[in-house]
N, C-alpha and C positions, 0 to 999 in steps of 0.2 A: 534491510528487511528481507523475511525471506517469504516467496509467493509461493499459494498452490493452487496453481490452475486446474480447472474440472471438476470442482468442488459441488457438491448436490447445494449447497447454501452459502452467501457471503457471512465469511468470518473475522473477527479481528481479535487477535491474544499476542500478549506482551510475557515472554521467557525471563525477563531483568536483564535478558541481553542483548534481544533482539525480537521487534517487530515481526510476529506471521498474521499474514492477511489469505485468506482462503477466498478464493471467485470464482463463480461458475462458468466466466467464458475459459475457452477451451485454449493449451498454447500451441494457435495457430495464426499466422499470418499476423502479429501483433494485436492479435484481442485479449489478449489476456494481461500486458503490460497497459492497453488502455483502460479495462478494467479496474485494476491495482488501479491507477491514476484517480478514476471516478470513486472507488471505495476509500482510498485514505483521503480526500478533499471532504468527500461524508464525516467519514471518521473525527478530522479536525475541523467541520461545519465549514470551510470554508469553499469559496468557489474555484471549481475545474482549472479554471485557467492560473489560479498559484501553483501550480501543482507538474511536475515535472520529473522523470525518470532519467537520471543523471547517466546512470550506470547501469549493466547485466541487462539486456535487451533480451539477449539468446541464457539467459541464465535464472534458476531460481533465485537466486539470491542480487540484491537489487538495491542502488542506493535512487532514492527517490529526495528531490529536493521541495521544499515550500518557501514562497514567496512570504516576506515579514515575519514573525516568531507569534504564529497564534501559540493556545496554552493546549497544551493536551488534555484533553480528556480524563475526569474524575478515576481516580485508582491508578494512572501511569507516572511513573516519574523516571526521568533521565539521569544516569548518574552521574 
């Protein structure tokens, strides 16, 4: 997935290739990767605590993992 911290609004849009999530905390001191954490646990309605940032701490670009296979959200599909 790829983040953009400092965003005036949370956003979530699907490229067919890749997840972008836009958040308004800022990237500093890890608020922005906790952020992403809280937005895509919304995103897939599931709770905070499935929800973990695997990879790209210091990076835009971010693999984020989820606990069990919820379904994604109406209009995305994996390919």
């Amino acid at each position: 997935m790829r983040a953009h911290p400092g965003a005036s609004r949370e956003k979530v849009a699907w490229d067919g290739d890749r997840l972008h999530l836009w958040v308004t905390a800022p990237a500093a001191e890890g608020q922005a990767n906790h952020a992403v954490a809280l937005a895509v646990a919304r995103w897939l309605e599931v709770p905070p605590s499935r929800v973990r940032l695997r990879a790209g701490t210091r990076s835009r670009t971010k693999l984020v993992e989820v606990d069990g296979d919820p379904p994604l959200p109406g209009g995305y599909q994996t390919r």
